[in-house]
N, C-alpha and C positions, 0 to 999 in steps of 0.2 A: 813308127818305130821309135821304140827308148831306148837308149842305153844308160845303166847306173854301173861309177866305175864307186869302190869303196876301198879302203887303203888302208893301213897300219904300220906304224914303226912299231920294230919289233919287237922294243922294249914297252910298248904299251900293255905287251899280252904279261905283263908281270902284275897288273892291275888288273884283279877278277873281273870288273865287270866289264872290259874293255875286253878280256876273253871271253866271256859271255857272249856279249857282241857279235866277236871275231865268229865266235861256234854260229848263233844264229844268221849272219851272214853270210857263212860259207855252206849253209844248208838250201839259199839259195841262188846261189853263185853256177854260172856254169862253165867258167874259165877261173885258175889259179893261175898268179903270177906272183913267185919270192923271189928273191937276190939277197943276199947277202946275210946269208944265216949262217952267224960263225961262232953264236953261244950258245953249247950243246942244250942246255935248261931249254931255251928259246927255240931251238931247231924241234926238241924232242913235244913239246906243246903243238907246236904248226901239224907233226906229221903225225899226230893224236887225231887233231878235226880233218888233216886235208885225206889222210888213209883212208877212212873209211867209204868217202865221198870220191876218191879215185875215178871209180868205175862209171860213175854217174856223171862226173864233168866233158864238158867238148874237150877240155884242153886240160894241160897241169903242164909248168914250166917254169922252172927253179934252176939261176943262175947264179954262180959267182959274183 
């Protein structure tokens, strides 16, 4: 069994290709974990890649 965890501070997604990244990443990601999304620009990017992929993930869990 593998597990890979991959992580982002959130101000990195202001750096395209660190969004880039973040997109090919969460294409194959099967659990989403955010906290602490409190700049609207940064939140509205996250639920750009993480919405579409909703349906597809075991989990999605986005906390204060």
């Amino acid at each position: 069994m593998a597990v890979e965890c991959v992580g982002y501070l959130l101000e990195e997604l202001r750096n395209e290709d660190a969004y880039a990244q973040f997109k090919k990443d969460m294409e194959d990601a099967n659990i989403f974990i955010g906290s602490l999304i409190f700049v609207q620009e940064l939140a509205e990017k996250v639920t750009e890649v993480v919405a579409p992929l909703r349906d597809s993930l075991d989990a999605v869990l986005v906390f204060p």
